[in-house]
C-alpha positions as CSV (number, residue, x, y, z in Angstrom):
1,X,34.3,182.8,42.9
2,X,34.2,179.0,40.9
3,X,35.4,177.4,44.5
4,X,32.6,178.2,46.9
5,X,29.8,177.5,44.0
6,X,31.7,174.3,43.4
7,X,31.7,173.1,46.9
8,X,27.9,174.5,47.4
9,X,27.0,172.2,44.5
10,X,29.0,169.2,45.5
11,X,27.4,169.3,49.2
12,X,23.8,169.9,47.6
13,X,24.7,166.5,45.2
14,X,26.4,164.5,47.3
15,X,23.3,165.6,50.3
16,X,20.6,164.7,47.8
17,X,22.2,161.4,46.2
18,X,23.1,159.8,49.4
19,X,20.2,157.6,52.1
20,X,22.4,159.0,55.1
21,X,21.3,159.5,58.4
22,X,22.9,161.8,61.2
23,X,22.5,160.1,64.6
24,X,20.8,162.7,67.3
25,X,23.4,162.2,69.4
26,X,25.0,164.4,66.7
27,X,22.9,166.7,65.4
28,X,23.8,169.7,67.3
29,X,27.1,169.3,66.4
30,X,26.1,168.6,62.6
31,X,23.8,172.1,62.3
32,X,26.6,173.9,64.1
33,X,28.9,172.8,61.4
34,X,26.9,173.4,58.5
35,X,25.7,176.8,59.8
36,X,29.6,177.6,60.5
37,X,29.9,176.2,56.7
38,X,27.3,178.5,55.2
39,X,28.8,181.3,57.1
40,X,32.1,180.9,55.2
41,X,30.4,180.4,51.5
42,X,28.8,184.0,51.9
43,X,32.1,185.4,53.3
44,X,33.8,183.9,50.3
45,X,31.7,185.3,48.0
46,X,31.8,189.1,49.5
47,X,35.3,188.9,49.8
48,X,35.3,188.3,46.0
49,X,32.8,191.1,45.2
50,X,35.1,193.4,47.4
51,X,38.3,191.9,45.2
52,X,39.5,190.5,48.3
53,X,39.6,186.6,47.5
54,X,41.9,184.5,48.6
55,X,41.6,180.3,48.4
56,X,43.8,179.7,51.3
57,X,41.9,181.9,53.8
58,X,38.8,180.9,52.1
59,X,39.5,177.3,53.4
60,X,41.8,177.7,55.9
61,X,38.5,179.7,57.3
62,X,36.0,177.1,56.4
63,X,37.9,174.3,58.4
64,X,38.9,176.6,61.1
65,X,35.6,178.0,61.7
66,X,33.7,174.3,61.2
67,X,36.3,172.8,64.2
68,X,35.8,175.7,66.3
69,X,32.2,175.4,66.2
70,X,32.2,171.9,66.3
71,X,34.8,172.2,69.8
72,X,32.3,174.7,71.4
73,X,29.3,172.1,70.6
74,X,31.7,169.3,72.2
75,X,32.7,171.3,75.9
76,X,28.6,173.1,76.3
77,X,27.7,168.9,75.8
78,X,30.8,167.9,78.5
79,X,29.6,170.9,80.8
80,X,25.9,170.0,80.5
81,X,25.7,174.0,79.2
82,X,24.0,174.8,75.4
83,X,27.8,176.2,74.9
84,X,26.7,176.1,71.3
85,X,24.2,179.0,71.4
86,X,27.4,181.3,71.2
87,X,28.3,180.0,68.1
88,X,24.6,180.0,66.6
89,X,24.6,183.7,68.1
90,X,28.0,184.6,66.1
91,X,27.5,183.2,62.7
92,X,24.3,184.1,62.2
93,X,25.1,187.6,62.9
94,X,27.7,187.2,60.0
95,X,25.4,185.6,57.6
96,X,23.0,187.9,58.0
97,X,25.9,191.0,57.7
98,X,27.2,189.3,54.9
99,X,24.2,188.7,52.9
100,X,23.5,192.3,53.6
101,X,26.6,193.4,51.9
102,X,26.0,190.6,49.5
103,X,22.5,192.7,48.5
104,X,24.2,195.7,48.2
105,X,26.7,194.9,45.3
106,X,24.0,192.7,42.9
107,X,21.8,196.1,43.8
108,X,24.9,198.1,42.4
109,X,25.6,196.0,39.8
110,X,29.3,195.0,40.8
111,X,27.7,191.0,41.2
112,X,27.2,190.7,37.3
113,X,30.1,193.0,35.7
114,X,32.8,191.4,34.6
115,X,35.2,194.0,36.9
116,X,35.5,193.8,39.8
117,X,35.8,197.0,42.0
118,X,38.8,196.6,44.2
């Protein structure tokens, strides 16, 4: 569970110490990645509330899912299409699912005990 809250609190740091600018020419891709991103945080952290963590699909996930999105983004901007709706559509339909779950265990408890239920 440290990994994902370490690499949230990175981001949030390194986001609020640096003066950095996305071009527009790249902000689709940008909020495609980030939202891809957030999708895999939550996933990691219901996977380890189920007992089903594991760091190498955790960021084998994260990097897989961030160049997918970002390759959608990429061919709906070569085919003058908003090809990247499909991926908005997708992971926010898992965030939403997975802060559902999420809910569910720190409403039974299982996000504050010590053991995990597996």
């Amino acid at each position: 569970m440290w990994l994902p809250i370490l690499f949230l609190i990175m981001g949030i740091c390194l986001g609020l110490l640096t003066d950095f600018t996305v071009p527009e020419a790249y902000s689709d891709y940008l909020s495609i990645a980030v939202l891809a991103a957030f999708d895999t945080l939550l996933g990691g952290i219901r996977a380890y509330l189920e007992g089903k963590f594991d760091e190498k699909v955790f960021l084998t996930g994260f990097f897989f899912n961030v160049i997918l999105a970002a390759l959608l983004a990429f061919i709906g901007v070569q085919l003058g299409i908003d090809l990247y709706l499909a991926a908005v559509f997708a992971f926010g339909v898992r965030l939403f699912q997975n802060l559902a779950i999420i809910r569910r265990h720190v409403i039974d408890g299982r996000f504050f005990s010590k053991k995990v239920k597996k």
